[in-house]
C-alpha positions in Angstrom: 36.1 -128.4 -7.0 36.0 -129.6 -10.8 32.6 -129.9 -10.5 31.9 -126.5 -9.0 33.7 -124.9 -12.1 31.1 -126.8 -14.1 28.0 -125.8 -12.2 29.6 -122.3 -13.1 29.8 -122.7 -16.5 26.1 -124.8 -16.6 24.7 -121.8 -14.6 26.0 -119.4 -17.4 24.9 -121.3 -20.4 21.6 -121.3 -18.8 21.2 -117.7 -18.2 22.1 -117.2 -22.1 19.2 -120.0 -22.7 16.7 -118.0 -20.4 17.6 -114.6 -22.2 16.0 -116.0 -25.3 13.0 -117.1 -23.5 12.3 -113.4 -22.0 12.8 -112.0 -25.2 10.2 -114.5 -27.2 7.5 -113.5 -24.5 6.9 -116.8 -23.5 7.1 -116.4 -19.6 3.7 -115.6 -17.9 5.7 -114.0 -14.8 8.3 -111.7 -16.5 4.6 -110.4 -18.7 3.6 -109.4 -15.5 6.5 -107.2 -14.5 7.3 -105.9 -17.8 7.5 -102.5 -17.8 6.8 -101.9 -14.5 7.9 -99.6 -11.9 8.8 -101.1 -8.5 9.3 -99.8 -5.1 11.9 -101.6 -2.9 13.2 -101.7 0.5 15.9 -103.3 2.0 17.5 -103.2 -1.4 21.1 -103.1 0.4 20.7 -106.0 2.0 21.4 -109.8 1.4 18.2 -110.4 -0.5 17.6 -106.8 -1.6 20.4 -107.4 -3.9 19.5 -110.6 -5.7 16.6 -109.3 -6.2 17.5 -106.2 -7.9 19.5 -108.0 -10.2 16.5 -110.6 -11.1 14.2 -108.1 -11.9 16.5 -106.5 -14.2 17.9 -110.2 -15.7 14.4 -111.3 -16.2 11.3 -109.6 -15.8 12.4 -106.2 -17.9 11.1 -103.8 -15.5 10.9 -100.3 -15.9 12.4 -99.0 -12.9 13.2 -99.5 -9.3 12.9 -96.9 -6.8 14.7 -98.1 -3.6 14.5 -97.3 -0.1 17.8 -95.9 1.3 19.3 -93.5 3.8 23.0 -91.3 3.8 25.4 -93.5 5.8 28.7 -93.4 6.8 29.4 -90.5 5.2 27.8 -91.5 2.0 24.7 -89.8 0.4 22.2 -92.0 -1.4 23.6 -91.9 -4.6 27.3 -93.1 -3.4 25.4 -96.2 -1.4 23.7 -97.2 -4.8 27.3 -96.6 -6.6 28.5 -98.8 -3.8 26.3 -101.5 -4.0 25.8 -101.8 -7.8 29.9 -103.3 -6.9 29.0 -106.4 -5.7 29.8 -109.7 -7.4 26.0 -110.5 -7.6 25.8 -107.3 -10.4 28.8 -108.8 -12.5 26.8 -110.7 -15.2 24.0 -107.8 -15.5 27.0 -104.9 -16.1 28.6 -107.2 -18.7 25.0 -107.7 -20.7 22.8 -104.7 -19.5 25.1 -102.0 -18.3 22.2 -99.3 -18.5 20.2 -101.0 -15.7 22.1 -98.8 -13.2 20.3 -95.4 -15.0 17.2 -97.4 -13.9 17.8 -97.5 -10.0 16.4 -94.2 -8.4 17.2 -93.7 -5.1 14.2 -92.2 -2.8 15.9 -90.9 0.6 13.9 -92.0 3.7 14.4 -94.1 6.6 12.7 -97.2 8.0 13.2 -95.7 11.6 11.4 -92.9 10.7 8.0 -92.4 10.7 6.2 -91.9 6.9 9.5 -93.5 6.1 11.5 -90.2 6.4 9.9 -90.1 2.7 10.3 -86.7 1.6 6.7 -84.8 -0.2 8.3 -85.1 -4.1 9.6 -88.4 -3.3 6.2 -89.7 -2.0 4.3 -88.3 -5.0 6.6 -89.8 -7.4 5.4 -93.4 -5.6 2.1 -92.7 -5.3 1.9 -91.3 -9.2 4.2 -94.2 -10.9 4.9 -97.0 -8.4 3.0 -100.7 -9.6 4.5 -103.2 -7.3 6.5 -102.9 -3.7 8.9 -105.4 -2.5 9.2 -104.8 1.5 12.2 -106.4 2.5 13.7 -104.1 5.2 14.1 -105.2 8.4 16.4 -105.2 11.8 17.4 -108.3 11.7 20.4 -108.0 14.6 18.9 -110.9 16.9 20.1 -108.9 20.4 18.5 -105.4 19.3 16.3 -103.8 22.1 12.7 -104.1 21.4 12.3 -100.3 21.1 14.3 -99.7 17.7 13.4 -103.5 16.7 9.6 -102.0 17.0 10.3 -99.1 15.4 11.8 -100.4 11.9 10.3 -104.4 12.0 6.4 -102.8 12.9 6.4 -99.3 12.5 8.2 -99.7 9.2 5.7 -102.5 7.5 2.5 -100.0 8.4 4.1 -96.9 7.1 4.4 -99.2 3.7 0.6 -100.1 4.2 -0.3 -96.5 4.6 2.1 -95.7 1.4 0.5 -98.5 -0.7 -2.8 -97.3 0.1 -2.1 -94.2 -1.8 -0.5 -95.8 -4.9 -2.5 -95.4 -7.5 -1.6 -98.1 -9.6 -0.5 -100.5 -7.4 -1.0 -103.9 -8.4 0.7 -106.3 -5.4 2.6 -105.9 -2.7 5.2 -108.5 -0.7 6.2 -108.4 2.6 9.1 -110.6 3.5 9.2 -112.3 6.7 10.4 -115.2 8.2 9.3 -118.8 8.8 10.8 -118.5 12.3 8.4 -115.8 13.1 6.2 -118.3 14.8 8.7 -121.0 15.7 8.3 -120.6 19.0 9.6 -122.5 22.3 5.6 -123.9 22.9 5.4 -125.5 19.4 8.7 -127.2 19.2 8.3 -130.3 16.9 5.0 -128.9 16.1 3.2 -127.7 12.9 4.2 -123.9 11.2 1.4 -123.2 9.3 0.9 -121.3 6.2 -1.9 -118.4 7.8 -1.7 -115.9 10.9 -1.0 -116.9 14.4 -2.3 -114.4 18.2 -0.2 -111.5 18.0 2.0 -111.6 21.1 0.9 -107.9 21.7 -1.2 -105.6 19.7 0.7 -103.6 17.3 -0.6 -100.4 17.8 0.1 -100.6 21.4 3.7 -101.5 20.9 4.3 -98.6 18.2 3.0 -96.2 21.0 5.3 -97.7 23.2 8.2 -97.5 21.5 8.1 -94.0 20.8 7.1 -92.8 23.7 8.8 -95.6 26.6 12.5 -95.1 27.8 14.8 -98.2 26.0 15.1 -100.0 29.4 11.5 -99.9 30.9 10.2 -101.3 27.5 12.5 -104.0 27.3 11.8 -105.1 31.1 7.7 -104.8 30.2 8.2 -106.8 27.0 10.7 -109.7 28.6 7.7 -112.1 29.4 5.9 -111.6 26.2 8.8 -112.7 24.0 10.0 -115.3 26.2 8.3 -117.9 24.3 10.5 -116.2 21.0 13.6 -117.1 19.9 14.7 -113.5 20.2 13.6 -110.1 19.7 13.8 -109.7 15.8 11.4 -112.7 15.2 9.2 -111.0 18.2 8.3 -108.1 16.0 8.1 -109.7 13.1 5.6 -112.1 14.5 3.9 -108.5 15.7 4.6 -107.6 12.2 2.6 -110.3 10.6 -0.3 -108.7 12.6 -0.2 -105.1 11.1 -0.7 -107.0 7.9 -3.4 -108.4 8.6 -5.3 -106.3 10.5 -4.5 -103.1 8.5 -3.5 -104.1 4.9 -7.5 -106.2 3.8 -8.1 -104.8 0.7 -4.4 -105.0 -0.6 -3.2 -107.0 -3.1 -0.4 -108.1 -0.5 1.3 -111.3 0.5 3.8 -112.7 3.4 6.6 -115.0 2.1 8.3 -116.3 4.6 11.7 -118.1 3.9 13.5 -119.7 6.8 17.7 -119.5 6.9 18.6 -117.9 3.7 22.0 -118.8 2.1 23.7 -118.8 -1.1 22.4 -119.4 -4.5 21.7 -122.9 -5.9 22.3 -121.5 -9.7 21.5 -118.0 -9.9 23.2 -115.8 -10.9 26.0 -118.1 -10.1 26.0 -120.8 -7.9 27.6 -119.9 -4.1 26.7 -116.2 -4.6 27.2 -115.2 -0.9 28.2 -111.8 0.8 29.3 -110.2 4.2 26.1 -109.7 5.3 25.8 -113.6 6.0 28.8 -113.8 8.4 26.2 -112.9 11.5 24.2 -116.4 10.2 24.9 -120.4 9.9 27.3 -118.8 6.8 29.7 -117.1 9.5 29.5 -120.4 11.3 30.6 -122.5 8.1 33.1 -120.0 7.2 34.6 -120.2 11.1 34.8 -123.9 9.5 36.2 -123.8 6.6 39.5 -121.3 8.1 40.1 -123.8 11.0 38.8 -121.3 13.2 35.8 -122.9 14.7 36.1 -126.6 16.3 33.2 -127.1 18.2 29.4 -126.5 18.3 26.1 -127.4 20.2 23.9 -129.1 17.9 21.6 -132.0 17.7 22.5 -134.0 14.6 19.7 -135.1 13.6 17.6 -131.7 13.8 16.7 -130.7 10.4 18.1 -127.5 9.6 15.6 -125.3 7.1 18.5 -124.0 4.9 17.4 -122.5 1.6 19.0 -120.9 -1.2 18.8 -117.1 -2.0 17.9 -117.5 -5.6 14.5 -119.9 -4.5 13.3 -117.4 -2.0 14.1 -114.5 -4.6 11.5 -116.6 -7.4 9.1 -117.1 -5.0 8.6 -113.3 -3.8 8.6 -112.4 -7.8 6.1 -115.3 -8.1 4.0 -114.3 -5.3 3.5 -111.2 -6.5 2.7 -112.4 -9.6 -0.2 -114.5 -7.6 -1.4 -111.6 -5.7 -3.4 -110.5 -9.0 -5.0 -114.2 -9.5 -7.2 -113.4 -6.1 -10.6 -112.1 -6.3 -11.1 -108.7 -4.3 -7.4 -109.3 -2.9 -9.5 -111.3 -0.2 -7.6 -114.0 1.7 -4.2 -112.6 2.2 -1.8 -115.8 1.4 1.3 -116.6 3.7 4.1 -118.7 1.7 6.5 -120.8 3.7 9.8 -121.4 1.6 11.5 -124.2 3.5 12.9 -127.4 3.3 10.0 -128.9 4.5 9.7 -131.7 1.2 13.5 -131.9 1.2 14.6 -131.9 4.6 18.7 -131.2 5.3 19.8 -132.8 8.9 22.5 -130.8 10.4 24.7 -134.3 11.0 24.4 -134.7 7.5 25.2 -131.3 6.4 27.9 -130.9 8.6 29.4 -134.6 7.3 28.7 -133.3 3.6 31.5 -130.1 5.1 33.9 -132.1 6.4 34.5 -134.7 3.9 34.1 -131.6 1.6 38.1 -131.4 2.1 38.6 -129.8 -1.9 37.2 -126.7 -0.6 39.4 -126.0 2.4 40.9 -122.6 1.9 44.4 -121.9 1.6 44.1 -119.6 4.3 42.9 -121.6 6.6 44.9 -121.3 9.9 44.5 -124.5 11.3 43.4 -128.0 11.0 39.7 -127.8 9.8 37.8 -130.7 11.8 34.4 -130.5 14.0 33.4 -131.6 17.3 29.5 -131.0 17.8 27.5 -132.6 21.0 24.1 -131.7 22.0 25.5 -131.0 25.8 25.8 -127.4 27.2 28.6 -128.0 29.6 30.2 -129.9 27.3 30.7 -127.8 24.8 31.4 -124.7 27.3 34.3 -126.7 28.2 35.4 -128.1 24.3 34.9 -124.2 23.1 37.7 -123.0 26.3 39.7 -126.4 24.9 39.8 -125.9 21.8 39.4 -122.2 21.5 40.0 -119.9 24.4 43.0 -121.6 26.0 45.3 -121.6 22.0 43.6 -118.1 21.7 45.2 -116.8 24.7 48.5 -118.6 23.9 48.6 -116.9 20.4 47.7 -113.4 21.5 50.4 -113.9 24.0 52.8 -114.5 20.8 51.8 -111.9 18.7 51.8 -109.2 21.9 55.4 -110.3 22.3 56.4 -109.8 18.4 54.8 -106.1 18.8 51.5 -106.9 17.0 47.9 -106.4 18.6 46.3 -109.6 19.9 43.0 -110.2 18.6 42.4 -114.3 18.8 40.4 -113.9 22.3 38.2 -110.7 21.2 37.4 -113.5 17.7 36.2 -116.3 19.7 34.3 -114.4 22.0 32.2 -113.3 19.1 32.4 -116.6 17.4 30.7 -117.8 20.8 28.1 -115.2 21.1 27.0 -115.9 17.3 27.3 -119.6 18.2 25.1 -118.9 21.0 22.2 -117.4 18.9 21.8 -119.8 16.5 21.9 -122.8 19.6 18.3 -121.9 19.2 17.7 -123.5 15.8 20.8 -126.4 15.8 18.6 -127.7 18.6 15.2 -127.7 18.0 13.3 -127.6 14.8 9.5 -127.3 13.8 7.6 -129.0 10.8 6.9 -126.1 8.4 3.9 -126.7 5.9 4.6 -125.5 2.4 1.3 -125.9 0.6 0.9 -122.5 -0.8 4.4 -122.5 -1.8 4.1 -125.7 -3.5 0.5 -124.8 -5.3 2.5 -121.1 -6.2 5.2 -123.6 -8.1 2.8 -125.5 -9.6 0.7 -123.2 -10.9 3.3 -121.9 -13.1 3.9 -122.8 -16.8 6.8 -125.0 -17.4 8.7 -122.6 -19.3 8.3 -120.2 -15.9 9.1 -123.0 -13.3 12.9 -123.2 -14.9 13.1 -119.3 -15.0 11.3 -119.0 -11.3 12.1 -122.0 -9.5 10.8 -122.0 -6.3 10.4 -125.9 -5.2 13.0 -126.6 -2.7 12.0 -130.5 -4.0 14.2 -129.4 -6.7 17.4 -129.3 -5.0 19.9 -132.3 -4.6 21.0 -131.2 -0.6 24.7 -132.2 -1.5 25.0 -130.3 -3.7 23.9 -126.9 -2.4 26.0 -127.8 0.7 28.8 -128.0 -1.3 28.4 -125.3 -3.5 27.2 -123.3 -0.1 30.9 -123.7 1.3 32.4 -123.1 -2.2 30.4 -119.9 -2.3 31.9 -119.2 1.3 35.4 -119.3 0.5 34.9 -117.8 -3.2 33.0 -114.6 -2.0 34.0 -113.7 1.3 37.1 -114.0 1.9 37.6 -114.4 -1.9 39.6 -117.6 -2.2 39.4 -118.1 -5.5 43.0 -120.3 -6.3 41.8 -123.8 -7.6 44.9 -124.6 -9.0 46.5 -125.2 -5.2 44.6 -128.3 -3.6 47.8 -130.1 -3.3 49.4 -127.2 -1.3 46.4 -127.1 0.5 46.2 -131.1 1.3 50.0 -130.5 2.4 49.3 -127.9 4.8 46.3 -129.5 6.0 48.5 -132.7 6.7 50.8 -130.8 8.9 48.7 -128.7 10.7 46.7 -132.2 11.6 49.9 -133.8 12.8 50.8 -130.3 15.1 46.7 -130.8 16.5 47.1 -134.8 17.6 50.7 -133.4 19.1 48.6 -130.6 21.2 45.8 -133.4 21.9 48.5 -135.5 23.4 49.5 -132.1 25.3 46.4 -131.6 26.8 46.1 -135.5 28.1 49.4 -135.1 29.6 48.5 -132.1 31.0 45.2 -133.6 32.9 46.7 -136.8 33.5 49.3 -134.7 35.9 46.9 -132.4 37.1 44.4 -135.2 38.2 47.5 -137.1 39.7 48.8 -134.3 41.7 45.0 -133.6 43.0 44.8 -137.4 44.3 48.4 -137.3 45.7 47.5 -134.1 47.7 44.2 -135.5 48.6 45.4 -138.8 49.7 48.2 -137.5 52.3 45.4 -135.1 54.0 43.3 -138.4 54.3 
């Protein structure tokens, strides 16, 4: 935990060190954006949000118009108000407080067509706006195809036929994913940096989904996307194909990161949010509380894990390398994996459990791990070790007058284990060439401020700092003066699981008894 404290610290000293470089002029990158106005969506979101706050720590833009509908009762304004609150803002209200005049909220809606954009707003884009960072997206694995269609498709050729009218545009990003292609039929093989067949053409989807019934799209679409890992990287494989076929002439690019998780360094290491808890971060936090026990995984798949803060310098870098193509031909694709510094989920999850400094004080019970590659047998581990005490405690607390909620936990805990089945037991080999050439085609000075080499990362480490980031920022744990208590707690609560172990042994050891004794006097 020491250590984390450090990397803290480091991480801080470094951002004063990097300060000084912006302000001499000497990166090429932050030259680029200076002074620029920027057009952003999904700036709610996990990655919206870091990169707000690089832009402003780093490249000195102008400002950033973002994307964002009322919700919840909030207007536009309020939802900026609200976001500006997160952790990931902390450093940039202490040292630039008057970024926050420099957000301008533009009301629209990805679900709409034209973006919902309304005539001022639009003009205001098309007038002022020099770079767009498209980063909206459904990203809800089991939405229906119709309103996966209508924001993952829909929305990234409304932002084509917006940047088409910017005036001054100078480079558009589309974020995507690497899993887009990582399909069932090329398990194991090669996920190349260019365009792959379109599952179905866009424009006939888009028609579809505004004019189909829910049900009868999703039953026409079911063997199409059978070969996907699930609906949300279906349309953003169909999304991959609007760019191309409608966005030549653009000075766009697709950067694709695979599973994004906390930062590495920036703008402190472990910078995490609620957002991640429906991804492998919900899964480590289930962990970390003593609330998950089991999982089916493969250990020696490779899981392509990679830090916010890389994927956030490679989309400002990409953009940077939009402008160094002649007549925006050849319309580059960046993979940011771990493809050069592959993590293997036995190792990762070995890194976790001997990990045992960052075990929460609110853990509820014994943190420990049993993964195995076979279905059945973790259908029946998962009613073992989760179902069968979930029902016992619910019983409890509906006897002391308090509502049970154990069972209704683990069943999503078992859906969301479910999903991600997909990629703890199969993996792909995802080339990084561009993404590597991007790096190195950066000054030194800019390859410490925009880091985008996942060669760079010691895998330990950002495990580590991963789970610390876990505990610090979502269910802000942040006592590090109470490992002994911790240790103490742990001890017992191991003790009371062997007891239960022996329990359940007893238990089948009767059952199975009784079973032969019955059997045997029939025989």
């Amino acid at each position: 935990m020491e250590s984390l404290i450090a990397l803290e610290r480091e991480a801080q000293k470094h951002q004063h060190d990097v300060e000084k470089v912006i302000a001499s002029g000497a990166s090429n990158v932050e030259r680029f954006y200076a002074g620029s106005n920027i057009f952003l969506t999904g700036g709610s979101g996990f990655i919206g949000k870091h990169l707000i706050e690089k832009l402003f720590r780093c490249c000195n833009v102008n400002k950033i118009y973002l994307l964002l509908r009322s919700k919840k009762g909030k207007n536009v304004q309020q939802r900026i108000d609200q976001i500006l609150k997160d952790p990931v803002f902390d450093s940039l209200h202490k040292h630039k407080p008057d970024f926050v005049l420099n957000i301008i909220p533009i009301e629209g809606d990805m679900n709409n067509e034209e973006l919902g954009i309304r005539d001022l707003d639009r003009n205001i884009i098309t007038e002022q706006v020099n770079i767009i960072f498209h980063a909206a997206a459904n990203v809800n694995f089991n939405e229906n195809v119709k309103s996966a269609t209508l924001i993952n498709v829909r929305g990234i050729r409304e932002i084509v036929r917006l940047a088409k009218c910017c005036k001054q545009l100078r480079s558009i990003v589309h974020v995507s994913t690497a899993y887009t292609h990582a399909t069932k039929s090329r398990v194991r093989q090669a996920i190349k940096e260019q365009f792959y067949e379109c599952p179905v053409p866009p424009k006939a989807i888009i028609e579809m989904a505004e004019t189909i019934e829910q049900n009868k799209l999703e039953n026409m679409m079911q063997p199409l996307k059978e070969d996907y890992a699930n609906t949300y990287t279906f349309t953003k494989a169909v999304a991959e194909e609007v760019v191309r076929t409608e966005a030549q002439g653009l000075p766009i690019c697709i950067v694709r990161p695979s599973v994004v998780i906390s930062s590495y360094r920036e703008p402190l290491p472990g910078c995490v949010d609620a957002w991640n808890l429906n991804s492998p971060s919900g899964i480590l936090l289930g962990i970390s509380v003593g609330v998950i026990h089991t999982l089916r995984s493969i250990s020696d798949i490779v899981l392509s894990i990679v830090p916010v803060d890389i994927v956030i310098n490679a989309i400002l870098a990409a953009a940077w390398d939009n402008t160094k193509r002649p007549n925006n031909e050849n319309i580059k694709i960046f993979n940011v994996t771990g493809n050069r510094n592959p993590l293997q989920w036995g190792y990762a999850s070995n890194v976790v459990e001997r990990s045992r400094d960052l075990v929460s004080s609110r853990a509820i019970w014994y943190c420990f791990m049993v993964q195995t590659p076979y279905k059945i047998l973790n259908v029946l581990l998962f009613w073992l070790l989760h179902f069968i005490p979930a029902f016992f405690v619910d019983i409890a607390l509906t006897l002391i007058g308090k509502r049970p909620l154990l069972i209704k936990v683990y069943k999503k805990i078992y859906k969301l284990a479910s999903v991600f089945e997909y990629f703890m037991s199969m993996e792909w080999k995802f080339h990084d060439d561009n993404t590597l050439n991007l790096y190195l085609n950066l000054s030194n000075i800019d390859r410490d401020i925009f880091n985008c080499d996942m060669a760079t990362i010691d895998n330990t480490e950002m495990t580590r700092i991963w789970a610390y980031g876990v505990r610090k920022y979502i269910i802000k744990d942040c006592n590090v003066n109470n490992a002994d208590q911790v240790a103490r707690k742990q001890f017992w609560l191991k003790i009371l699981t062997y007891f239960i172990f022996f329990l359940y042994v007893y238990a089948f050891h009767k059952i199975i008894m009784t079973t032969y004794s019955i059997i045997t006097k029939f025989v």
